[in-house]
C-alpha positions as CSV (number, residue, x, y, z in Angstrom):
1,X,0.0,0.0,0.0
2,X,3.0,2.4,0.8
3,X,4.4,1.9,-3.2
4,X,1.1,2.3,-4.8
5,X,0.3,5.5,-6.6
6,X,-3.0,3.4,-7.1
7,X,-6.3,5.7,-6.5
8,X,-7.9,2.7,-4.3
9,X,-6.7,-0.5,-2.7
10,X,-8.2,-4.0,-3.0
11,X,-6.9,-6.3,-0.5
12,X,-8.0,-9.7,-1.1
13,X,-6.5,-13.2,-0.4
14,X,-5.3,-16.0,-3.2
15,X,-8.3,-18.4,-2.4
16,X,-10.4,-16.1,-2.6
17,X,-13.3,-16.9,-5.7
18,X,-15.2,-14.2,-7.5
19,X,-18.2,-15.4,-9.6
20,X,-18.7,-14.3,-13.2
21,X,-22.3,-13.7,-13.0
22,X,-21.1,-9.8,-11.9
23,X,-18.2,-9.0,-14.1
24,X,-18.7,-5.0,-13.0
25,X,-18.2,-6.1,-9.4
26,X,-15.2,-3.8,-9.0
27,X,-16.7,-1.3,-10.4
28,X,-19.6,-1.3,-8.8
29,X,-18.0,-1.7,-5.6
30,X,-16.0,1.6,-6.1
31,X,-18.8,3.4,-7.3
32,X,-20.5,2.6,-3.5
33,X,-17.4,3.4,-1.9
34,X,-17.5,7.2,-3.7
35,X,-21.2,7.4,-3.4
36,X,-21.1,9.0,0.1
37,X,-18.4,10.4,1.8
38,X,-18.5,9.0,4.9
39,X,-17.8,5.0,3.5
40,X,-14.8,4.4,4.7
41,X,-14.7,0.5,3.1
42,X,-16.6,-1.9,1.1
43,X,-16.6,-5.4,2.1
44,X,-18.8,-8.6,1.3
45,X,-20.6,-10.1,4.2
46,X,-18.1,-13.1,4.7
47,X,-15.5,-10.8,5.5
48,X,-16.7,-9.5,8.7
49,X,-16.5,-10.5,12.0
50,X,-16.6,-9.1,15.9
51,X,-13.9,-8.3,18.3
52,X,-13.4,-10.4,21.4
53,X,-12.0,-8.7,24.6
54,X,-8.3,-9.5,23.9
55,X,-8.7,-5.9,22.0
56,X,-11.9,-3.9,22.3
57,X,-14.8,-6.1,23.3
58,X,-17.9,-6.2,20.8
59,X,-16.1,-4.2,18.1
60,X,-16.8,-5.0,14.4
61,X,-13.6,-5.4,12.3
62,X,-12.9,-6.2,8.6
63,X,-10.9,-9.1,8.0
64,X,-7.8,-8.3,5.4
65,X,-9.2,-11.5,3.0
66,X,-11.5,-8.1,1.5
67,X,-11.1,-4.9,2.2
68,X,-11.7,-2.0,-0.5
69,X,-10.2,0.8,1.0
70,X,-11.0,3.8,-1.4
71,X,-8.3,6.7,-1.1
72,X,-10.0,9.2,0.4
73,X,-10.2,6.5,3.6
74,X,-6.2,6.2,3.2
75,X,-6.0,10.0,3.4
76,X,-8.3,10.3,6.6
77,X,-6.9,7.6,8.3
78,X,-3.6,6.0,6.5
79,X,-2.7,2.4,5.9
80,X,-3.0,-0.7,8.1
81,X,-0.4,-0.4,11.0
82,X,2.1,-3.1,10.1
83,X,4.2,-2.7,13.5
84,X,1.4,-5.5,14.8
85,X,2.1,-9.1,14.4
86,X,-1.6,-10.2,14.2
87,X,-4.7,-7.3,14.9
88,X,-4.3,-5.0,12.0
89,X,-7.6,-5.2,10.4
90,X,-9.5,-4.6,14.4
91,X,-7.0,-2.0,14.5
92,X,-8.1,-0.1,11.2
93,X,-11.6,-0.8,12.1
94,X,-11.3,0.8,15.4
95,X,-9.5,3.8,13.3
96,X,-12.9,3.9,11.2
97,X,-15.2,4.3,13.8
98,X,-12.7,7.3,15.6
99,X,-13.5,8.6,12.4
100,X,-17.2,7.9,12.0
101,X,-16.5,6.3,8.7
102,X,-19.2,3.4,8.0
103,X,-18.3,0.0,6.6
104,X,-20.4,-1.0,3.6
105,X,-21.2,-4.9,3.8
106,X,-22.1,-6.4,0.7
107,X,-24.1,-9.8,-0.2
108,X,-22.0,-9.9,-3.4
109,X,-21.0,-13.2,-4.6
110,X,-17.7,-13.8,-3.2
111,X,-16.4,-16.9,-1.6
112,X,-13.3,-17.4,0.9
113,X,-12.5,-21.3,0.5
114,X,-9.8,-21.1,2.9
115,X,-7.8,-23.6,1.2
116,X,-4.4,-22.3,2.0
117,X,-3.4,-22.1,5.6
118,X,-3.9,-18.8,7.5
119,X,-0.9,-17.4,8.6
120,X,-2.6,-16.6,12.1
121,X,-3.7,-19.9,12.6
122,X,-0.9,-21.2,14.8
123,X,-0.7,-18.2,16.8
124,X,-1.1,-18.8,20.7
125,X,-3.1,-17.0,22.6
126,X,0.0,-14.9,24.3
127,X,0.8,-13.4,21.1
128,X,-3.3,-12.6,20.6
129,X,-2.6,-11.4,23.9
130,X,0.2,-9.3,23.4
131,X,-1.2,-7.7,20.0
132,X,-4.0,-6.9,22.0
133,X,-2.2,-5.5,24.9
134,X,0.2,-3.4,22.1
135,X,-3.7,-1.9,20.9
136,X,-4.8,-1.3,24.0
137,X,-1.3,0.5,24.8
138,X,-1.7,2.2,21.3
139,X,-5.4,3.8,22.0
140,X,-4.8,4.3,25.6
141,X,-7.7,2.0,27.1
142,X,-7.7,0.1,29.5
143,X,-5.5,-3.3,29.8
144,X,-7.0,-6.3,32.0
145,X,-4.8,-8.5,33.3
């Protein structure tokens, strides 16, 4: 994201599978994106899920399998914060709603087969722990220990 001169950025994983029955889907996607100015991403409704208290209890992130990020979002609010080991998509969600920029959820028809191995899937639950502890630090709320 740092070496693009790109206007937008689609982050997407290799297994994920986009069906040709909505070859404009990129398009259409950016065209929501730029349709009001407070959209701060487009994703489809598989890529969602909700923060567990590790971070910030109950919060809605975007998972990083797809995430249109339009530029004006990158301008308000910059890139993901690669300094964390696991946590970056809660982070940048938590960044959106600082901002009071909404996240657009499609039902477009995407599928995330998972077939290749996540890289967060061996993680233990100290270093969920200490990425959480690093956001905590990072935003200033409170850590439980």
């Amino acid at each position: 994201i740092k070496m693009t001169d790109q206007e937008d950025i689609l982050l997407t994983h290799d297994d994920m599978i986009f069906e040709k029955t909505n070859p404009d889907w990129l398009t259409q996607i950016q065209e929501i994106a730029y349709s009001q100015e407070d959209i701060g991403i487009v994703t489809y409704k598989g890529a969602f899920g909700r923060s567990g208290p590790d971070y910030l209890d109950g919060l809605n992130w975007i998972g990083t399998w797809f995430m249109f990020i339009p530029r004006k979002t990158i301008n308000k609010i910059g890139i993901l914060d690669d300094s964390m080991k696991i946590g970056e998509d809660i982070d940048y969600a938590y960044r959106l709603s600082q901002n009071k920029l909404k996240v657009i959820i499609l039902d477009f028809p995407f599928k995330h087969t998972q077939q290749r191995q996540s890289s967060h899937t061996d993680q233990s639950n100290e270093i969920i722990k200490e990425a959480g502890n690093y956001f905590k630090k990072k935003w200033h709320l409170q850590i439980k220990e």
